[in-house]
Gaussian input, Z-matrix of N, CA and C with variables (Angstrom, degrees):
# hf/3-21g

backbone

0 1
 N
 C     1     B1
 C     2     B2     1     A1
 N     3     B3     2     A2     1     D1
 C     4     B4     3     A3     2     D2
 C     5     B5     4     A4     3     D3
 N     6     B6     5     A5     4     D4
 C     7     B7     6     A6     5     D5
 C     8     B8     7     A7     6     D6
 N     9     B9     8     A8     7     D7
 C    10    B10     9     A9     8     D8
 C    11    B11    10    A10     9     D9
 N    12    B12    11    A11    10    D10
 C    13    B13    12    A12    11    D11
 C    14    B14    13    A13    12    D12
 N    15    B15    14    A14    13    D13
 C    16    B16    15    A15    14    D14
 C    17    B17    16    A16    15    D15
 N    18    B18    17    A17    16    D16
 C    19    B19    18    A18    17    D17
 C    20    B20    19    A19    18    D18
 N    21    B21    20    A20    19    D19
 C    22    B22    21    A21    20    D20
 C    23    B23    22    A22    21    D21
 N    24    B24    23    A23    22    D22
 C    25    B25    24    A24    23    D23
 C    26    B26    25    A25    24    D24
 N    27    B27    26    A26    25    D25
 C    28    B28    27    A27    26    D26
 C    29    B29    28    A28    27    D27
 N    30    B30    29    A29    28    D28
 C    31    B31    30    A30    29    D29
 C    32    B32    31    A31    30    D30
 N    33    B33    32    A32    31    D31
 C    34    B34    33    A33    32    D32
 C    35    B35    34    A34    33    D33
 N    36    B36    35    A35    34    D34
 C    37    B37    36    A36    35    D35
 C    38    B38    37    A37    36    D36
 N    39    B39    38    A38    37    D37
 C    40    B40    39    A39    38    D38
 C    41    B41    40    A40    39    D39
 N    42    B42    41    A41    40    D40
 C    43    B43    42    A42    41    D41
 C    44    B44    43    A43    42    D42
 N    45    B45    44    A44    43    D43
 C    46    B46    45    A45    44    D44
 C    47    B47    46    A46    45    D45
 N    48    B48    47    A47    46    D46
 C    49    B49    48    A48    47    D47
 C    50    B50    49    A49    48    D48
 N    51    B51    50    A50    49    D49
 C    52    B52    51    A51    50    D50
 C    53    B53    52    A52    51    D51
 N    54    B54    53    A53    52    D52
 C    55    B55    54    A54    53    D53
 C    56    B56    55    A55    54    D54
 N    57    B57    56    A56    55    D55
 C    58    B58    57    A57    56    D56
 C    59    B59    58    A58    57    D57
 N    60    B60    59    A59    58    D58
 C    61    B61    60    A60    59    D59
 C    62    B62    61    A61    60    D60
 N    63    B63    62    A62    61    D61
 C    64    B64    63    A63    62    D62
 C    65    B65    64    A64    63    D63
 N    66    B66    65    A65    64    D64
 C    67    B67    66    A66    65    D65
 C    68    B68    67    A67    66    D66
 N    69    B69    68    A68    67    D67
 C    70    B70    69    A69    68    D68
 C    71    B71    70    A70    69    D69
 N    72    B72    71    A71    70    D70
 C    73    B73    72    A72    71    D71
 C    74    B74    73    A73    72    D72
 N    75    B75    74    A74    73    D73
 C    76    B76    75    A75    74    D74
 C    77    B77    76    A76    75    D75
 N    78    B78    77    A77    76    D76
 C    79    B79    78    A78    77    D77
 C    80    B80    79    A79    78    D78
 N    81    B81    80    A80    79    D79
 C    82    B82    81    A81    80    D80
 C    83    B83    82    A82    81    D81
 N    84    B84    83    A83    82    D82
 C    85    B85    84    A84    83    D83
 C    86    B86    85    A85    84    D84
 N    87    B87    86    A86    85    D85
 C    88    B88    87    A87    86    D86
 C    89    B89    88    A88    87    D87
 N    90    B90    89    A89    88    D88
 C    91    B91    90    A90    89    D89
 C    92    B92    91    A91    90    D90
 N    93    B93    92    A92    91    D91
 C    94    B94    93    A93    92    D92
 C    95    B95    94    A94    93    D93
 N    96    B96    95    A95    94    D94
 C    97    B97    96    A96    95    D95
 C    98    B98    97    A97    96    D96
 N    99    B99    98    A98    97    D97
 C   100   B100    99    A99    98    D98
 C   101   B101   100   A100    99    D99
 N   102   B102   101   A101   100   D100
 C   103   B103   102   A102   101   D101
 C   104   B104   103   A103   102   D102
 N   105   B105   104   A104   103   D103
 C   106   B106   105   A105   104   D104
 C   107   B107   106   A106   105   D105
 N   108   B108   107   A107   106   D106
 C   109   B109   108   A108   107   D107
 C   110   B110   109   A109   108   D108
 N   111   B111   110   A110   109   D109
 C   112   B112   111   A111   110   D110
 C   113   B113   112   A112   111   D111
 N   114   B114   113   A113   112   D112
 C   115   B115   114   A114   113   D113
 C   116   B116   115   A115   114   D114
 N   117   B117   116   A116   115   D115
 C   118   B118   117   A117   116   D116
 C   119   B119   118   A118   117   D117
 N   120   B120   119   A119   118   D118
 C   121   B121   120   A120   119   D119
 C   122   B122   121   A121   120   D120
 N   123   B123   122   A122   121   D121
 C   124   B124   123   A123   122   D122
 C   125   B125   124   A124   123   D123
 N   126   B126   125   A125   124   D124
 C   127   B127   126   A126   125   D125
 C   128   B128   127   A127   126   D126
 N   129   B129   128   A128   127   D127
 C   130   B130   129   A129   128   D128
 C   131   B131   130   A130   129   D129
 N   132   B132   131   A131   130   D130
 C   133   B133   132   A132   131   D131
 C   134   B134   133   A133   132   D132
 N   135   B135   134   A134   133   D133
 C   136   B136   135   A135   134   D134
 C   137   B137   136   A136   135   D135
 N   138   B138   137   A137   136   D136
 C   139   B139   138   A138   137   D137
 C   140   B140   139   A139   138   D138
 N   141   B141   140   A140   139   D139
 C   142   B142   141   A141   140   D140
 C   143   B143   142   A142   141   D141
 N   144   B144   143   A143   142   D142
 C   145   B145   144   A144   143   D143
 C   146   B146   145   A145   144   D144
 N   147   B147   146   A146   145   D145
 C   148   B148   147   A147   146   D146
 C   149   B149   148   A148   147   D147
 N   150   B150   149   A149   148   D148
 C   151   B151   150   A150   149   D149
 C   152   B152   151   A151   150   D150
 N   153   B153   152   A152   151   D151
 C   154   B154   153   A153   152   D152
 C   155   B155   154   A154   153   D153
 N   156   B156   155   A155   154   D154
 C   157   B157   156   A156   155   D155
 C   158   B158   157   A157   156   D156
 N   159   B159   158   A158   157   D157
 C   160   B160   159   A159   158   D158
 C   161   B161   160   A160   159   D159
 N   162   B162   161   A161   160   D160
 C   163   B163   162   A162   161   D161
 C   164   B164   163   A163   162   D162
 N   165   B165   164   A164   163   D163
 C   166   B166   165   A165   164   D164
 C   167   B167   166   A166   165   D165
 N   168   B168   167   A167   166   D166
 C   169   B169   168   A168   167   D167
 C   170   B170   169   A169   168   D168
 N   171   B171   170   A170   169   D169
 C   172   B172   171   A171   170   D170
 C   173   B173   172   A172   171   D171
 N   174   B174   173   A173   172   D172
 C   175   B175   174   A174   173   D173
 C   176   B176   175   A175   174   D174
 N   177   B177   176   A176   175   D175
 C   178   B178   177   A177   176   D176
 C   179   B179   178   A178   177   D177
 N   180   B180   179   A179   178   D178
 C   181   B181   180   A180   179   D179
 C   182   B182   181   A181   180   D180
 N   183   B183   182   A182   181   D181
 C   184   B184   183   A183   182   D182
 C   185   B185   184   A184   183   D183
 N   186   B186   185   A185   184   D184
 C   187   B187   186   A186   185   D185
 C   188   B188   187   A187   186   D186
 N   189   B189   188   A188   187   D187
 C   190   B190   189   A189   188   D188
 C   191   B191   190   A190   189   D189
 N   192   B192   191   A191   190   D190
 C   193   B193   192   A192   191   D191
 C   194   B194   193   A193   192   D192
 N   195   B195   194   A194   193   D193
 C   196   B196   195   A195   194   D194
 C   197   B197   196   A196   195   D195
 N   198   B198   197   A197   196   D196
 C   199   B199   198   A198   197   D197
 C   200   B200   199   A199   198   D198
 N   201   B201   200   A200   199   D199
 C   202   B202   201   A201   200   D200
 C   203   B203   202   A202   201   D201
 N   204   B204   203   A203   202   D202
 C   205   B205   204   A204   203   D203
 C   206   B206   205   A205   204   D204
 N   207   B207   206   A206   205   D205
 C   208   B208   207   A207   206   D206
 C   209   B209   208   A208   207   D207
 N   210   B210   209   A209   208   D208
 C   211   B211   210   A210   209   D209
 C   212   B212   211   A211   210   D210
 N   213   B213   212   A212   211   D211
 C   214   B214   213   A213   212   D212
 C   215   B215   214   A214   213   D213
 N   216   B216   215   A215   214   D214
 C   217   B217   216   A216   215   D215
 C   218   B218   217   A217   216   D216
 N   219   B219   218   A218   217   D217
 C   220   B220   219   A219   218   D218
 C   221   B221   220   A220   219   D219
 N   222   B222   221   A221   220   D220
 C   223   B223   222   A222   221   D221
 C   224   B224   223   A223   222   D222
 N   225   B225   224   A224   223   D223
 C   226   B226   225   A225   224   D224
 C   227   B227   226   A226   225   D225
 N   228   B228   227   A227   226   D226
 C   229   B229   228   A228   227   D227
 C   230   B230   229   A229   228   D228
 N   231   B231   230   A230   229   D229
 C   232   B232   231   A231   230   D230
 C   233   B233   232   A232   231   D231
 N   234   B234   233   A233   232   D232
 C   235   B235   234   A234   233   D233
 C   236   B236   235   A235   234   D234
 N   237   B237   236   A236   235   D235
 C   238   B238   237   A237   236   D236
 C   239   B239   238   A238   237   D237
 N   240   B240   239   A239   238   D238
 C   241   B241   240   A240   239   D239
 C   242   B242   241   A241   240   D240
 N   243   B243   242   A242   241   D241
 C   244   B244   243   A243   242   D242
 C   245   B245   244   A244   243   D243
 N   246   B246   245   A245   244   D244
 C   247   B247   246   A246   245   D245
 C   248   B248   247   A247   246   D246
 N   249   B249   248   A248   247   D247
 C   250   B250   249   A249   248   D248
 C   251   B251   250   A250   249   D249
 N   252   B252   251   A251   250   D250
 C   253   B253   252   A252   251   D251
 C   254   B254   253   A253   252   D252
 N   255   B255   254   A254   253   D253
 C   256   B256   255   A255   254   D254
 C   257   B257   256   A256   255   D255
 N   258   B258   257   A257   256   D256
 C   259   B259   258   A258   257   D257
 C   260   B260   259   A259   258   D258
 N   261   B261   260   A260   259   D259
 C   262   B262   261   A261   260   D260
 C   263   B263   262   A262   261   D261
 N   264   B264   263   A263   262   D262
 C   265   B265   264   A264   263   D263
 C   266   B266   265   A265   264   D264
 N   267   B267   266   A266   265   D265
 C   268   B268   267   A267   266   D266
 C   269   B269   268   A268   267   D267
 N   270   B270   269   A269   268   D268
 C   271   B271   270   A270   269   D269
 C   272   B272   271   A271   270   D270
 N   273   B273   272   A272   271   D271
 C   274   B274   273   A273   272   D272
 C   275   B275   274   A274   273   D273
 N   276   B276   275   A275   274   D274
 C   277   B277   276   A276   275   D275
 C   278   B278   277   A277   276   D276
 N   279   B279   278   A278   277   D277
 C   280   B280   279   A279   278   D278
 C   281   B281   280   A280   279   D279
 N   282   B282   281   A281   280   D280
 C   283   B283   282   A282   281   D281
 C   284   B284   283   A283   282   D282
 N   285   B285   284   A284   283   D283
 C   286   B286   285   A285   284   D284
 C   287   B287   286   A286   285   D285

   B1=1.4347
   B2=1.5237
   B3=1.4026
   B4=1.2450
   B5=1.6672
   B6=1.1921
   B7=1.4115
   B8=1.5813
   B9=1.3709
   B10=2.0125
   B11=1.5008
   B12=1.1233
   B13=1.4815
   B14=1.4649
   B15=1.8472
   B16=1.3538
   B17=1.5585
   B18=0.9849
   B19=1.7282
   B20=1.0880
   B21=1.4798
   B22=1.1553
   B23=1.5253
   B24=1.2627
   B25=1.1138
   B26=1.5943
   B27=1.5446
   B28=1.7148
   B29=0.9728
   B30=1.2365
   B31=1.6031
   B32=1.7061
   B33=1.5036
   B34=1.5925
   B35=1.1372
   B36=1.4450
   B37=1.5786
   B38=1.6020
   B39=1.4955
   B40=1.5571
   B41=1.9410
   B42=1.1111
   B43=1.1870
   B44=1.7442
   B45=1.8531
   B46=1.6872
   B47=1.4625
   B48=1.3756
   B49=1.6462
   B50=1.9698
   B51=1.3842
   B52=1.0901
   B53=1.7599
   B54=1.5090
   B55=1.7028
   B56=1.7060
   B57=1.2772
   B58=1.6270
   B59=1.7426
   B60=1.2703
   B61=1.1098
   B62=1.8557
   B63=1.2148
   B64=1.6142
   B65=1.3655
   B66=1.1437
   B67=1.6944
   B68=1.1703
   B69=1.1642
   B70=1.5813
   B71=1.7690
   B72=1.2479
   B73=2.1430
   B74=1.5841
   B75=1.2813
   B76=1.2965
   B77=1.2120
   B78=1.4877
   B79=1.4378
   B80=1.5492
   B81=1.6469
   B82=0.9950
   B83=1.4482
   B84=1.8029
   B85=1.8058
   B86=1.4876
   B87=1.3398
   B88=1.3748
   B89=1.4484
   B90=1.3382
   B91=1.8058
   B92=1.6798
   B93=1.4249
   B94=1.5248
   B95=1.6575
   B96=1.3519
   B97=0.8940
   B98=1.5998
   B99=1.3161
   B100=1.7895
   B101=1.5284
   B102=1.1849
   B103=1.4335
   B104=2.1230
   B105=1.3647
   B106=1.2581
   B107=1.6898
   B108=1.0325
   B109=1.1222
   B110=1.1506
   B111=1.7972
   B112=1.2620
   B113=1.9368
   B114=1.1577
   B115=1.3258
   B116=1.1193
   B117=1.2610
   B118=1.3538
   B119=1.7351
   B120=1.0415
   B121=1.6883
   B122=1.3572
   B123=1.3689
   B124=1.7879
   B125=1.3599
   B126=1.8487
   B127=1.3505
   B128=2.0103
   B129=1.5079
   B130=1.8431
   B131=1.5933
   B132=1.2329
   B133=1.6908
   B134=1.4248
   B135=0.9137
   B136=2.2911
   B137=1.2421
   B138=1.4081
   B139=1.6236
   B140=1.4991
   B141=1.1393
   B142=1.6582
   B143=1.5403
   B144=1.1245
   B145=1.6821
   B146=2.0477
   B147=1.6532
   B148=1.4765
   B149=1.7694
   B150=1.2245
   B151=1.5500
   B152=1.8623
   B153=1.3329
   B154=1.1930
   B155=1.5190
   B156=1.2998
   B157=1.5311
   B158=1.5261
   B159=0.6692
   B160=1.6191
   B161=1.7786
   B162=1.1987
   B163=1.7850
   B164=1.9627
   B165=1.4015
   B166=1.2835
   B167=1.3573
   B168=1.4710
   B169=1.3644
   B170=1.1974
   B171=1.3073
   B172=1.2754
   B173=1.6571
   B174=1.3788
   B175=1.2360
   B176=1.8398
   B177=1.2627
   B178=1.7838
   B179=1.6535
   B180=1.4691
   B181=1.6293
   B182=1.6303
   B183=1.4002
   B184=1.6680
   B185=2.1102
   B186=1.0406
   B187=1.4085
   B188=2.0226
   B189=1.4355
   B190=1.3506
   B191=1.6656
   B192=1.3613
   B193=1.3965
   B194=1.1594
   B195=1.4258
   B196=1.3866
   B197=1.7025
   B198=1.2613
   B199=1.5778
   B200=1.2985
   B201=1.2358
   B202=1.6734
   B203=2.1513
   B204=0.9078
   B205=1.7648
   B206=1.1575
   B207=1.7629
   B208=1.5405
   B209=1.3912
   B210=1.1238
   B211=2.1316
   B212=1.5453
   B213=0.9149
   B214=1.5225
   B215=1.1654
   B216=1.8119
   B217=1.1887
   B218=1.7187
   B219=1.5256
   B220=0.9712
   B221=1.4924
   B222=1.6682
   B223=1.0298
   B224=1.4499
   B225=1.0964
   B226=1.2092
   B227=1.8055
   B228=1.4231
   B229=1.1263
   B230=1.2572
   B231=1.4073
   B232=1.3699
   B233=1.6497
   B234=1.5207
   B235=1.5959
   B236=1.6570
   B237=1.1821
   B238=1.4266
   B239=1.3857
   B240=1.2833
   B241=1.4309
   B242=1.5536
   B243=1.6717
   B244=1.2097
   B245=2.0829
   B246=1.6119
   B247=1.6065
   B248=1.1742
   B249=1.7224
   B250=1.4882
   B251=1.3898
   B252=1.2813
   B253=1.5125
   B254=1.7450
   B255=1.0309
   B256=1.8910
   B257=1.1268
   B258=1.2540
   B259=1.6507
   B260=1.9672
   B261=1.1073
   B262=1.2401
   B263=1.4385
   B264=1.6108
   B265=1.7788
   B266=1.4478
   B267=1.0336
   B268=1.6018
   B269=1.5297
   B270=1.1552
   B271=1.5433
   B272=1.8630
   B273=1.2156
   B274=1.3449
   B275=1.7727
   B276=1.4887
   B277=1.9422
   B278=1.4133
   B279=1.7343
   B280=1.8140
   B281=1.5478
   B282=1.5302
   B283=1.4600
   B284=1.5389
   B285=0.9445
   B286=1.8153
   B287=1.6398
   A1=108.23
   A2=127.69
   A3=144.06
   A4=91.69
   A5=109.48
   A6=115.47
   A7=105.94
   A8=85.91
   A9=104.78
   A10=129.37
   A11=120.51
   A12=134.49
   A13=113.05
   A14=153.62
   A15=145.93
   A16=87.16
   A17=89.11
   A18=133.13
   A19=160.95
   A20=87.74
   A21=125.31
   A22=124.25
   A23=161.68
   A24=159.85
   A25=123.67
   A26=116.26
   A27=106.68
   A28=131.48
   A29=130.30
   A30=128.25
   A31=103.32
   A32=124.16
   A33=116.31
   A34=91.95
   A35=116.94
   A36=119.37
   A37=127.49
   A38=85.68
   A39=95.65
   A40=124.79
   A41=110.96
   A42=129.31
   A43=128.32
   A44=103.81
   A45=121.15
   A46=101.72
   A47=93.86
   A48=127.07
   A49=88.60
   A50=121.56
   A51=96.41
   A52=139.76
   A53=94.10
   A54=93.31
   A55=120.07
   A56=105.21
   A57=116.81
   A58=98.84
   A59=115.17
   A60=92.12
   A61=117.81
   A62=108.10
   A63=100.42
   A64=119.22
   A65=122.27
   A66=119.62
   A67=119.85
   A68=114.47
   A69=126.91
   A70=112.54
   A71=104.31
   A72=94.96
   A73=98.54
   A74=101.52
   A75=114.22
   A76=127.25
   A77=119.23
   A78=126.76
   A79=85.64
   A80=107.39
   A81=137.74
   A82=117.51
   A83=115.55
   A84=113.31
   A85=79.20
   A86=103.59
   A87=138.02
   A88=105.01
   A89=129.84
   A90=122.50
   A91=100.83
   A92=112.90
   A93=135.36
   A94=106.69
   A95=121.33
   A96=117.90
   A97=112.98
   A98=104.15
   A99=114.48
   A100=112.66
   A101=101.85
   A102=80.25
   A103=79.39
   A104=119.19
   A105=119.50
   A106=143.87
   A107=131.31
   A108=125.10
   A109=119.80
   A110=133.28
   A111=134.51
   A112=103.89
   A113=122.79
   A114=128.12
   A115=126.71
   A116=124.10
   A117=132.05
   A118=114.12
   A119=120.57
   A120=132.25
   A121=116.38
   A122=109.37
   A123=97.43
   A124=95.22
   A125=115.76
   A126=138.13
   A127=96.61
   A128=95.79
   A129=92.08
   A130=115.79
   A131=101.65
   A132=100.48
   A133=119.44
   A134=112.54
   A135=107.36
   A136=104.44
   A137=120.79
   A138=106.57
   A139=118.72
   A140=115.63
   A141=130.76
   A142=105.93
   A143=113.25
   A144=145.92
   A145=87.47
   A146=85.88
   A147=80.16
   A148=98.71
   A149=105.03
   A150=93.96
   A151=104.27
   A152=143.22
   A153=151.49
   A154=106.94
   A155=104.98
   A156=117.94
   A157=100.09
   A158=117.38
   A159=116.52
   A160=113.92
   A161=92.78
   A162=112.22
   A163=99.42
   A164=128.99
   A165=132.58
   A166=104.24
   A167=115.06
   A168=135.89
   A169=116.55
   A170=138.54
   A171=144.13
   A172=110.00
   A173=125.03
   A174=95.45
   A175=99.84
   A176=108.53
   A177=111.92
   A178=114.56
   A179=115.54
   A180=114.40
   A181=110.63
   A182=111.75
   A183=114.22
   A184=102.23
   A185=106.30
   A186=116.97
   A187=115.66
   A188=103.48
   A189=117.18
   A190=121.42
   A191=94.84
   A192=112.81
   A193=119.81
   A194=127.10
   A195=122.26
   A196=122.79
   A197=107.57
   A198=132.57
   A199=121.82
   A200=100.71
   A201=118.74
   A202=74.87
   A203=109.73
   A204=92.52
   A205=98.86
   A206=126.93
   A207=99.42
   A208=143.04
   A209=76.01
   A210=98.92
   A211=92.69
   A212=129.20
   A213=129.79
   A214=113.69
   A215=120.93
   A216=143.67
   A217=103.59
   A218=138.10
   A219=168.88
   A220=105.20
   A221=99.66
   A222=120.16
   A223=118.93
   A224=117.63
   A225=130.98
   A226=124.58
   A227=115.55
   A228=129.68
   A229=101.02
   A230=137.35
   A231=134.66
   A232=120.75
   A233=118.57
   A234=126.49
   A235=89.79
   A236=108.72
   A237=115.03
   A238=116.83
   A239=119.96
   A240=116.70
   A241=100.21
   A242=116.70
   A243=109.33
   A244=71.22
   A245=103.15
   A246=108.67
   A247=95.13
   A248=135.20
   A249=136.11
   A250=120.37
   A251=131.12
   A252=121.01
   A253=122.03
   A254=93.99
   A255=103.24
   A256=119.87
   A257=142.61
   A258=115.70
   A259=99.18
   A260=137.12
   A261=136.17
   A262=88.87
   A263=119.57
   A264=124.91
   A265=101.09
   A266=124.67
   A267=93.96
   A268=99.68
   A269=124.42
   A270=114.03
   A271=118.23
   A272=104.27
   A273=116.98
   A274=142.30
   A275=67.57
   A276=90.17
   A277=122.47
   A278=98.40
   A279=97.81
   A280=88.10
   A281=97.34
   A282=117.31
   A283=135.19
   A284=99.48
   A285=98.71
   A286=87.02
   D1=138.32
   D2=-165.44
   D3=-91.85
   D4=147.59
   D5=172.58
   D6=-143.88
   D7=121.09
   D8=170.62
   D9=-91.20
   D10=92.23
   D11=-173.91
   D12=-75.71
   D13=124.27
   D14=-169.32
   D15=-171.45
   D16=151.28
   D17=148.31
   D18=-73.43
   D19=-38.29
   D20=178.50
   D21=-132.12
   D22=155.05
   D23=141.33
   D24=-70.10
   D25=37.28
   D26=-178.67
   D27=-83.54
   D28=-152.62
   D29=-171.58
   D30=-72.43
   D31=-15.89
   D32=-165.24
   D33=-93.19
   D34=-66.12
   D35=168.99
   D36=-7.53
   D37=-79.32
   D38=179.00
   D39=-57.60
   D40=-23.06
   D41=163.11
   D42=-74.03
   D43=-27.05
   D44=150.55
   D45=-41.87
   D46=-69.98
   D47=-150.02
   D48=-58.57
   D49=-68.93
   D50=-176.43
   D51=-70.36
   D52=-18.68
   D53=166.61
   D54=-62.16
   D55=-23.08
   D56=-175.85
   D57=-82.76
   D58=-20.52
   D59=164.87
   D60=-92.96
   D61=-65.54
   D62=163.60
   D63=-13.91
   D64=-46.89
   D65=173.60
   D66=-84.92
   D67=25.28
   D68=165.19
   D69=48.43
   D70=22.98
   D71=-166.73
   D72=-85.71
   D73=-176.76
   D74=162.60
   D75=-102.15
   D76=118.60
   D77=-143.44
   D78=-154.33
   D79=164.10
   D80=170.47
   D81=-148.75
   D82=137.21
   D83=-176.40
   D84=-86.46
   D85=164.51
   D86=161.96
   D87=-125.29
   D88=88.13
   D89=173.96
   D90=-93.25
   D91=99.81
   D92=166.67
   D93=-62.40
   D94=110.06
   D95=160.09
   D96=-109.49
   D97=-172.61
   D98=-161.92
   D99=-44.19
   D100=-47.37
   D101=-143.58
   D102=-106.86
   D103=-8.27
   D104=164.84
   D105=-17.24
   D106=61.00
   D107=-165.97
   D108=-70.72
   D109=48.13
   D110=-173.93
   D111=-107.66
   D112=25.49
   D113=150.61
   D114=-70.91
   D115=123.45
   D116=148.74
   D117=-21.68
   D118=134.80
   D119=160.48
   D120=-23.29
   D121=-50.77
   D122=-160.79
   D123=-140.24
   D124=46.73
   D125=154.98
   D126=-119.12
   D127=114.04
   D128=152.71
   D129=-118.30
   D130=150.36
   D131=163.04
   D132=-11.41
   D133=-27.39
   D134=-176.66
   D135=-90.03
   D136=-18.31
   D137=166.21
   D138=-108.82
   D139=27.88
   D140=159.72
   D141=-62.57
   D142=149.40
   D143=-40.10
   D144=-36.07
   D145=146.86
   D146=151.69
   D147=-155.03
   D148=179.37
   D149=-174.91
   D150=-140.75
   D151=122.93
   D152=-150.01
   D153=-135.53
   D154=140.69
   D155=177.11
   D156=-113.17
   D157=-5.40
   D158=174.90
   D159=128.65
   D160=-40.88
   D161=-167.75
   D162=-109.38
   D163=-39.08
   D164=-167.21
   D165=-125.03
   D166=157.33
   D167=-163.45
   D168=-135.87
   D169=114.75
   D170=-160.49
   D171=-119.85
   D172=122.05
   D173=-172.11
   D174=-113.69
   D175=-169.72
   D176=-162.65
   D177=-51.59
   D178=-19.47
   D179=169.52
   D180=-83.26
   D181=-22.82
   D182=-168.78
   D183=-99.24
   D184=-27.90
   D185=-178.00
   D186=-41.14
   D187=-59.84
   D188=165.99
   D189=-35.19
   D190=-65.71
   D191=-177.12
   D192=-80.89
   D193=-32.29
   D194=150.30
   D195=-36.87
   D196=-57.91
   D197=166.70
   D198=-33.59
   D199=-41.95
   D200=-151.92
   D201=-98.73
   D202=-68.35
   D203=-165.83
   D204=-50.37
   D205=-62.02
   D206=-178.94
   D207=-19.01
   D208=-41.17
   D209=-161.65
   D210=-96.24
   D211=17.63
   D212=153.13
   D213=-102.19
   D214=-54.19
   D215=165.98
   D216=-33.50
   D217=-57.75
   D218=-163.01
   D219=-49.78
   D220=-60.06
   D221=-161.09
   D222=-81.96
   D223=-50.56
   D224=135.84
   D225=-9.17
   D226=-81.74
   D227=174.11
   D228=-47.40
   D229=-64.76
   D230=-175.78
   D231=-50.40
   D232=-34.55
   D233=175.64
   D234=-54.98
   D235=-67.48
   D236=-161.78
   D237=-57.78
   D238=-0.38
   D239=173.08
   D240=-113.72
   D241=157.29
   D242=-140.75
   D243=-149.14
   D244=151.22
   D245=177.54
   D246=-106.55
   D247=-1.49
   D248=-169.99
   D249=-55.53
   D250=120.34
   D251=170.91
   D252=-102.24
   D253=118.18
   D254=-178.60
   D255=-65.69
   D256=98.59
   D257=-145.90
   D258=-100.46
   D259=150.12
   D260=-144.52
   D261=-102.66
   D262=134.57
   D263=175.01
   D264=-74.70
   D265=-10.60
   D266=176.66
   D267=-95.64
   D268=-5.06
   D269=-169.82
   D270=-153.89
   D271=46.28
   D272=176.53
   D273=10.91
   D274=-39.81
   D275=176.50
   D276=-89.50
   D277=-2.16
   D278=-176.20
   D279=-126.95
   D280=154.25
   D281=155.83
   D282=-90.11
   D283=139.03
   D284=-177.07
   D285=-60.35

């Protein structure tokens, strides 16, 4: 699950916030306010927006482009999966 860390709600933000949804993942905002202590340890306020997969840290210049391969990556994987069922000649009712 992708996790979205801000401060603020601005024009970059909100544009995080909506590509993470268009790409359908599982994500969560984190809106950090002042006096908020829902940061990670070795995230402070000066590297807000930031965006985390659990293990990697992306900060507001890497966020986009991170995004953008996902959501290629994404897209991709999804063509290649198929809802088609082959149904087996000896037995009609099952699918290969």
């Amino acid at each position: 699950m992708l996790t979205f860390y801000c401060d603020t709600l601005e024009n970059f933000s909100k544009q995080i916030i909506n590509k993470l949804e268009e790409m359908v993942v599982a994500h969560q905002i984190i809106d950090v306010q002042e006096e908020d202590l829902s940061l990670p340890d070795h995230l402070n306020r000066n590297d807000l927006p930031a965006l985390t997969d659990g293990h990697q840290y992306w900060a507001s210049g890497e966020i986009k482009n991170y995004l953008e391969k996902l959501h290629q990556d994404l897209k991709l994987s999804r063509s290649m999966q198929s809802d088609a069922c082959y149904l087996d000649p000896d037995n009609p009712e099952k699918c290969l």
